[in-house]
C-alpha positions as CSV (number, residue, x, y, z in Angstrom):
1,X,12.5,1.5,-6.1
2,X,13.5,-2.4,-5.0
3,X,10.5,-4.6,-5.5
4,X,10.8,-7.8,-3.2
5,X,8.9,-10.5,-5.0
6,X,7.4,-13.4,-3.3
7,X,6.3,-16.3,-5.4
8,X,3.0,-17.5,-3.3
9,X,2.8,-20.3,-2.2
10,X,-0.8,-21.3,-0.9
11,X,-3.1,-24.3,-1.4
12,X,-5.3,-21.9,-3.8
13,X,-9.2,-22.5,-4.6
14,X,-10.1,-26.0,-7.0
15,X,-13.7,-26.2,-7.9
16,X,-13.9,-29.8,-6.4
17,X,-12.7,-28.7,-3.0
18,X,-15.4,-25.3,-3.0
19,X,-18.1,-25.8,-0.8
20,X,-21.6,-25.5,-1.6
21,X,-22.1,-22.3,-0.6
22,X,-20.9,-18.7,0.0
23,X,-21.7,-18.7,3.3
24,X,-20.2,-22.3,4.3
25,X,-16.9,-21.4,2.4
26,X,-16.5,-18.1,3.5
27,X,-17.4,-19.6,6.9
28,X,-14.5,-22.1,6.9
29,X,-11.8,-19.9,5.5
30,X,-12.8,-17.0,8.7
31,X,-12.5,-20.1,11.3
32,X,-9.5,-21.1,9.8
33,X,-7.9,-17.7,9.9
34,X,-8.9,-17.2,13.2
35,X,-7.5,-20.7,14.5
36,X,-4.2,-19.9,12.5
37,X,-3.8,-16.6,14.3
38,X,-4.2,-18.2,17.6
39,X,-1.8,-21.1,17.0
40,X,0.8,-19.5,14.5
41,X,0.1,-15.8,15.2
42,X,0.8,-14.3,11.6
43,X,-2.6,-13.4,10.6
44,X,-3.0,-10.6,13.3
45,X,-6.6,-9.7,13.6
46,X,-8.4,-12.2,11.1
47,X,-11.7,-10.4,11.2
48,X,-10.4,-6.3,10.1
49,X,-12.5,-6.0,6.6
50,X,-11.6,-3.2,4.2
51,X,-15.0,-1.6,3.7
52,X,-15.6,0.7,0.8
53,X,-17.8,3.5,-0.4
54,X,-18.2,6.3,-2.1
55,X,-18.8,9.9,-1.2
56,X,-21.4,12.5,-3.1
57,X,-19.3,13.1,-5.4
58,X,-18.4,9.6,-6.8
59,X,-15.3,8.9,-5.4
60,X,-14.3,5.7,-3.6
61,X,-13.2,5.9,0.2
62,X,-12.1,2.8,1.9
63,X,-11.2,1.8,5.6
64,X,-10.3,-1.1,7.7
65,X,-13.1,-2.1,10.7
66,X,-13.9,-4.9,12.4
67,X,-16.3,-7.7,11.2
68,X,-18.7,-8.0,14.4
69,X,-21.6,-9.8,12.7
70,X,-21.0,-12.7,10.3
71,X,-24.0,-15.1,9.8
72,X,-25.9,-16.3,6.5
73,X,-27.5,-13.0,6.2
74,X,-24.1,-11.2,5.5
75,X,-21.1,-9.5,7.0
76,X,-21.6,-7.1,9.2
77,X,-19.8,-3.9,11.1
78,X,-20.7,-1.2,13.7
79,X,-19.8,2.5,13.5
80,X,-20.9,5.8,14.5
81,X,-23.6,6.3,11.5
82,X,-22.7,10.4,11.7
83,X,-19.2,9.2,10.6
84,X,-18.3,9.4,6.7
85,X,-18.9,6.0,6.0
86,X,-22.3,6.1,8.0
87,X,-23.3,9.3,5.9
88,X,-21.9,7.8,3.0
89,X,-24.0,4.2,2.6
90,X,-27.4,6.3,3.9
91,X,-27.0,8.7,0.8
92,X,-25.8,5.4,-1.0
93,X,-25.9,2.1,0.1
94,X,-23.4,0.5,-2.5
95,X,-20.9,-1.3,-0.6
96,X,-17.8,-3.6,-0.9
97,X,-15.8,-4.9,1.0
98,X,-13.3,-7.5,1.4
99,X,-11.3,-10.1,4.1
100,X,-7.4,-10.9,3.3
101,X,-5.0,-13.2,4.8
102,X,-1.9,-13.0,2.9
103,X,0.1,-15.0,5.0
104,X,-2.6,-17.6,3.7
105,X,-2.2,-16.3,0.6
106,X,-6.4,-15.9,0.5
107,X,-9.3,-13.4,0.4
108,X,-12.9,-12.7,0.2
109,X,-14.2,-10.0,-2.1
110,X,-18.3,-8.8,-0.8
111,X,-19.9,-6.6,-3.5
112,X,-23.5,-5.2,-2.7
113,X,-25.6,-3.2,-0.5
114,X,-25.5,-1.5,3.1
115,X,-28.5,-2.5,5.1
116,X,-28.7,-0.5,8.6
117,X,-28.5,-3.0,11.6
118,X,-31.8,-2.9,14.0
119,X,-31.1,-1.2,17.5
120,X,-32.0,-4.6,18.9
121,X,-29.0,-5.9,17.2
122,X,-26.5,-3.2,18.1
123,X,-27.9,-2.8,21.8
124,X,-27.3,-6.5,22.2
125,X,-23.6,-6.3,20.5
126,X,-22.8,-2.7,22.5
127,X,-23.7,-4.3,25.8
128,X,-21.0,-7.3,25.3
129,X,-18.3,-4.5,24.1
130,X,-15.8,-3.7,27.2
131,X,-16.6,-0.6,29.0
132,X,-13.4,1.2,28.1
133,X,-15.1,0.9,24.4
134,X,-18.5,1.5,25.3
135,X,-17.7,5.1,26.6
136,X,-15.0,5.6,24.2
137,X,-18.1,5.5,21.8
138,X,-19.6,8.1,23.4
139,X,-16.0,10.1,23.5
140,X,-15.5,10.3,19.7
141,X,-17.5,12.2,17.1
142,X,-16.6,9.7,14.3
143,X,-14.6,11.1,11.4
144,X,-15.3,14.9,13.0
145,X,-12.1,16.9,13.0
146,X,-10.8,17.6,16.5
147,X,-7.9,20.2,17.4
148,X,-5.3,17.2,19.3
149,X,-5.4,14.6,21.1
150,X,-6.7,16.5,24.4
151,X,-10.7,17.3,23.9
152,X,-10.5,13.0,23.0
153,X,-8.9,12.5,26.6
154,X,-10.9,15.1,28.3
155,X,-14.2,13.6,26.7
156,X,-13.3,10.3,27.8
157,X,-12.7,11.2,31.2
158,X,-16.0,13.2,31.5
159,X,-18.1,10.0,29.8
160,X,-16.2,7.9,32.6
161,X,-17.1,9.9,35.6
162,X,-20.8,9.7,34.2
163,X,-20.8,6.4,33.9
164,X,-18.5,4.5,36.3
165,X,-17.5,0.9,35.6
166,X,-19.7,-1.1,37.9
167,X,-19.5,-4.5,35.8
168,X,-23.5,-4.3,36.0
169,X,-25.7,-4.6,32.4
170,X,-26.2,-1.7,30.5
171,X,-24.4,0.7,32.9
172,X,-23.6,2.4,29.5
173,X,-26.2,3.4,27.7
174,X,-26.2,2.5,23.9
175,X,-25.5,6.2,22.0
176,X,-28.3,7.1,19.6
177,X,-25.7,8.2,17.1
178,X,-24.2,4.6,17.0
179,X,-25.0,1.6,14.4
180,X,-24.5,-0.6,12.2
181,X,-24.8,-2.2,8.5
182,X,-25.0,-5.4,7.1
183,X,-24.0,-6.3,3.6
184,X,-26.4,-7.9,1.9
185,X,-24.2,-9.6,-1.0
186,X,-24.9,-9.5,-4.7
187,X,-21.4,-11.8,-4.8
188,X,-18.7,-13.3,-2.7
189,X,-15.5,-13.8,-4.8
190,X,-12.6,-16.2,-2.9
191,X,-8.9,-15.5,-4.3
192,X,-6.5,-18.1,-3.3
193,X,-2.8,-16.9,-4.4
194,X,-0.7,-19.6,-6.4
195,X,2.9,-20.0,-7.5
196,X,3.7,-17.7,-10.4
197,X,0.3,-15.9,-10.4
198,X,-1.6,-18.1,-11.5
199,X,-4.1,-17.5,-8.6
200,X,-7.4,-18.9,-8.0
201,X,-10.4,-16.8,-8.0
202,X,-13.9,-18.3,-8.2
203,X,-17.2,-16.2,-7.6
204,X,-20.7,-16.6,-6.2
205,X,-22.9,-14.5,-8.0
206,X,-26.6,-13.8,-6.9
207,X,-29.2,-15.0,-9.5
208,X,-32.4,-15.0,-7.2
209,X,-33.5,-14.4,-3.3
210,X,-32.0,-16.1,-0.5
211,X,-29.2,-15.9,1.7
212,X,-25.5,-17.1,2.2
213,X,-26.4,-20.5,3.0
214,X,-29.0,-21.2,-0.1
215,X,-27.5,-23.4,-2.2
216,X,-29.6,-22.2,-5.8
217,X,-29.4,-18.6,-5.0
218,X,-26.3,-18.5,-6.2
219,X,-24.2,-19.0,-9.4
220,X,-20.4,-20.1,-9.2
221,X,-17.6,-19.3,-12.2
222,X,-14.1,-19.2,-12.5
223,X,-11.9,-15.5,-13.1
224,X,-8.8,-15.2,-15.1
225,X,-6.7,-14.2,-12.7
């Protein structure tokens, strides 16, 4: 088949521009993707992260969510934690997942473990959710198979007669099969594409305790690309 090829053209990743840290880089490439998708629109949805698993048997399984939580602690997501992915990381918390831009011609690579989210957390994050999404939580059993689109619609309307939209705090109720994980990172790899692919791609790995933001917690080399 046709291959189109695109020679990339972006700023790429030089040691002497990488900031201290995991945390402060990867902090500064999200705010930039998020500014250029409000003021050029081609990076629709800078916070989807492809989140990866792997099932009982070994085998991978990857999907696209939405980054929620993001501080020096880690990435974080919320999901239903009957779903696979939720079954998946509490039989076995190795994770990865990773952020990509390509009309920036960048990406962030997280490699390390799931750690469940507190209910304080989620509660906190469920009640700021619209209600539309709050009882559409409630609506879908998460990765379950379901026999059309109907029993979806007809939960959703039961759900929204049970709980009417009254614009008051915590009018839904936070379900008790709904969560959360945070990565805690063993390394944060940024790729920044370059003309005739000779891309960029420099790594923080862990080599003791601390968190995103600690400067000696972390190791930083350059990948062939």
């Amino acid at each position: 088949m046709p291959v189109d090829r695109v020679d990339y053209s972006g700023e790429g990743l030089h040691e002497d521009d990488l900031l201290p840290t995991p945390w402060q880089q990867a902090r500064a490439w999200v705010d930039q993707a998020v500014e250029r998708s409000r003021s050029a629109g081609d990076v629709p949805e800078p916070t989807s992260i492809s989140v990866a698993t792997v099932d009982s048997e070994g085998v991978p399984d990857v999907r696209t969510v939405l980054m929620r939580f993001f501080d020096e602690r880690g990435p974080g997501f919320v999901t239903a934690l009957t779903s696979a992915k939720g079954r998946q990381l509490q039989a076995n918390p190795a994770v990865a997942a990773a952020l990509t831009w390509p009309a920036m011609f960048r990406a962030i690579r997280f490699r390390g473990v799931a750690e469940e989210l507190s209910r304080q957390e989620v509660g906190a994050y469920f009640d700021q959710r619209p209600w539309g999404s709050r009882i559409s939580a409630w609506s879908s059993r998460q990765s379950e198979p379901v026999d059309g689109r109907e029993p979806l619609e007809a939960a959703y309307a039961a759900y929204s007669a049970r709980w009417p939209e009254r614009g008051e705090p915590g009018e839904v109720p936070l379900p008790d099969f709904w969560g959360g994980y945070r990565i805690r990172c063993s390394s944060v790899e940024f790729w920044g594409g370059r003309s005739n692919r000779l891309h960029d791609r420099l790594r923080f790995d862990r080599v003791r305790e601390g968190g995103l933001d600690t400067a000696d917690a972390w190791r930083v080399q350059r990948l062939q690309p």
